[in-house]
N, C-alpha and C positions, 0 to 999 in steps of 0.2 A: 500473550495469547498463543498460543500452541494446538490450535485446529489441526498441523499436519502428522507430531509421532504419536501423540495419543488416539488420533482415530485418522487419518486418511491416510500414512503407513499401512495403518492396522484391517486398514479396510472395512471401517465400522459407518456407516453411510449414515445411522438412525444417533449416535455421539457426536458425527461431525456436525449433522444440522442443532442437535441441543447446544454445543457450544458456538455455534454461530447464534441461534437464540439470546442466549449467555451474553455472548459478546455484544450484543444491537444493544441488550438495556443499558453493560456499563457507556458504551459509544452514545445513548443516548444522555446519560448523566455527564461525560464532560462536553459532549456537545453547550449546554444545557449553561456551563461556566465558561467558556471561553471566551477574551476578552477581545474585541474589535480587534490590534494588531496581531493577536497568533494562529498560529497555522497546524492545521493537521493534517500529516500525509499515513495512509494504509497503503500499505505493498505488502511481497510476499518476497519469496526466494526461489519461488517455482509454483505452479502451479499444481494441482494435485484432484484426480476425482477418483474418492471412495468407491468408486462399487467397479472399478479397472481390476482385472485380474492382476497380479503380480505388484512385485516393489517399488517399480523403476516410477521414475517421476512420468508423468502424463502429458498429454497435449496440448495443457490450457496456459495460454497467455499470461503474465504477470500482471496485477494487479495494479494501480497506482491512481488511488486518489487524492486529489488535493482540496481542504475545506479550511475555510476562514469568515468568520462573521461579516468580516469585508468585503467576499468576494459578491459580488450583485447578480450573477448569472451563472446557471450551469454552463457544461458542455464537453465535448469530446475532445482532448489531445491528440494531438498525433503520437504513430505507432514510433517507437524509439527504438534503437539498436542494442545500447547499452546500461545495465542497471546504474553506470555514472553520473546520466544525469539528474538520478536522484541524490548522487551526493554534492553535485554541482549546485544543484538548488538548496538544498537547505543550508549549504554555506554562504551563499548566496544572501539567502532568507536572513541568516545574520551579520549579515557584513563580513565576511570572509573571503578574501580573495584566493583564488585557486593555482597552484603551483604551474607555471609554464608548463606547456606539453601536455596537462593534466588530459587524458581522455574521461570526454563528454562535457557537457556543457548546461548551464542552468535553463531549465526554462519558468522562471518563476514572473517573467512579465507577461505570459501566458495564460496564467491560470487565472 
């Protein structure tokens, strides 16, 4: 999914929401097959809003949801420092233990 060079770069504000469109139906198709134990995380790499003058990345928070047929209830995480412990989690998530020192940390008994 490529919501940011094709249209939020590009500053095209009326592409970035068709492919947000776009993207809800196939998200609603593997919603749709996911099996009780797996996990779907969406992030981003920065935040981005289309209709900002100029190149440079914007002011919006990074994204990160976490969904799993398992999970029983919504809710909000806390605000986190570093995009690490999104990789801390999904190693996590597979039994992967993390290298001493690793910066950031899982929070996958959280979610």
């Amino acid at each position: 999914v490529d919501f940011d060079a094709l249209w939020g770069h590009r500053r095209n504000p009326i592409g970035y929401g068709e492919e947000i469109e776009r993207f809800d139906k196939k998200l609603g198709e593997l919603l749709d097959v996911l099996r009780e134990d797996d996990l779907v995380i969406l992030t981003a790499d920065h935040g981005n809003d289309p209709t900002y003058i100029g190149t440079d990345h914007t002011r919006e928070k990074v994204p990160f949801i976490a969904y799993s047929p398992s999970m029983r209830q919504g809710g909000n995480l806390p605000e986190q420092q570093t995009f690490a412990v999104i990789g801390a989690t999904i190693a996590d998530n597979f039994g992967v233990e993390m290298p001493e020192g690793t910066i950031g940390h899982s929070i996958l008994q959280i979610l």
